[in-house]
PAVO-887963 format. One line per field, with one value per residue (C-alpha): residue number from 1; y, z, x; chain. Coordinates in Angstrom, 1 decimal, padded with zeros to 4 digits, always signed. Layout:
REM residues N
num = (NUM,...);
v = (Y,...);
w = (Z,...);
u = (X,...);
chaine = (A,...);
END
This chain:
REM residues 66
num = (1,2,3,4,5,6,7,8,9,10,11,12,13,14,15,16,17,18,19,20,21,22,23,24,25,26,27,28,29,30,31,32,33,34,35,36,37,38,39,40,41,42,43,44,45,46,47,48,49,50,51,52,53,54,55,56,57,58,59,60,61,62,63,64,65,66);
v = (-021.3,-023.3,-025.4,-023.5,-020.2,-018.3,-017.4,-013.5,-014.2,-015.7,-013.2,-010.1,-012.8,-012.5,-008.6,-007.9,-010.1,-008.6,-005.0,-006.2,-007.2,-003.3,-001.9,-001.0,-001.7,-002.7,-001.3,-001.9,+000.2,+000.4,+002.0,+003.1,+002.3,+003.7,+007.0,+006.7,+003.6,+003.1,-000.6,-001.7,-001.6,-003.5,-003.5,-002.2,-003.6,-000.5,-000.2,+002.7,+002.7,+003.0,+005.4,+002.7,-000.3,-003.4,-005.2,-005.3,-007.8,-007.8,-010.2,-011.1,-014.1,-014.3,-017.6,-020.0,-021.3,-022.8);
w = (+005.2,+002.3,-000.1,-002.8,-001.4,-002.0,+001.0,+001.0,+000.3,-003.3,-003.2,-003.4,-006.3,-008.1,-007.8,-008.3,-011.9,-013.3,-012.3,-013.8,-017.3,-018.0,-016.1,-012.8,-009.6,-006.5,-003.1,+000.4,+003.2,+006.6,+006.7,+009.0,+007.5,+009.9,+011.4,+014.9,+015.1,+015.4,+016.7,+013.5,+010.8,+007.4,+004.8,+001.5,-001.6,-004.0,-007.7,-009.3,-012.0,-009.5,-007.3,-004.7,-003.3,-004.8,-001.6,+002.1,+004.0,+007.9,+007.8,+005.1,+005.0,+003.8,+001.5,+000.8,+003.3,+001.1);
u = (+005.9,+004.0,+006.1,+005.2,+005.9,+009.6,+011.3,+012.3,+015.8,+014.8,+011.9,+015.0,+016.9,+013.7,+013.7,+017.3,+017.0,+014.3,+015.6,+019.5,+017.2,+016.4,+019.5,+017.9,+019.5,+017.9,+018.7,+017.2,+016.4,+014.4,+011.3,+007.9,+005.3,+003.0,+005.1,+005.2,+005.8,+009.5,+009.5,+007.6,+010.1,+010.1,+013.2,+011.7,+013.3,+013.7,+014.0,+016.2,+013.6,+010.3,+008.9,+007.2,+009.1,+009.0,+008.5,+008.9,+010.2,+010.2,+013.4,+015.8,+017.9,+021.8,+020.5,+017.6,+015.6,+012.6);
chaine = (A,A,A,A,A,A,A,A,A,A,A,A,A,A,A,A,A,A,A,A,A,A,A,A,A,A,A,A,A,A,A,A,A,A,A,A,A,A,A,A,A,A,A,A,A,A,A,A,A,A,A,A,A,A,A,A,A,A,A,A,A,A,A,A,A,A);
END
């Protein structure tokens, strides 16, 4: 990872503070994103105020690890 890249764990803070500004919550879930393909699962980071996901992650850490 580059120095000046966020790791996903501050990637999600990020989310989850900007969602918190206009009331929105953030929830994450497992997803396909190509149906059939059950071994090839991302988390998606969703917003309660947004149909798409705000992001997907293919790991997520319990804290930083920039």
């Amino acid at each position: 990872m580059s120095e000046l890249t966020r790791c996903n764990f501050c990637t999600l803070q990020r989310i989850m503070r900007s969602a918190a500004e206009v009331g929105a919550t953030v929830t994450t879930r497992y997803e396909d994103p190509v149906p059939g393909h059950e071994l090839d699962r991302w988390i998606a980071a969703i917003r309660s105020d947004k149909d798409k996901p705000s992001a997907y992650f293919k790991q997520l850490t319990t804290h930083c690890v920039c």
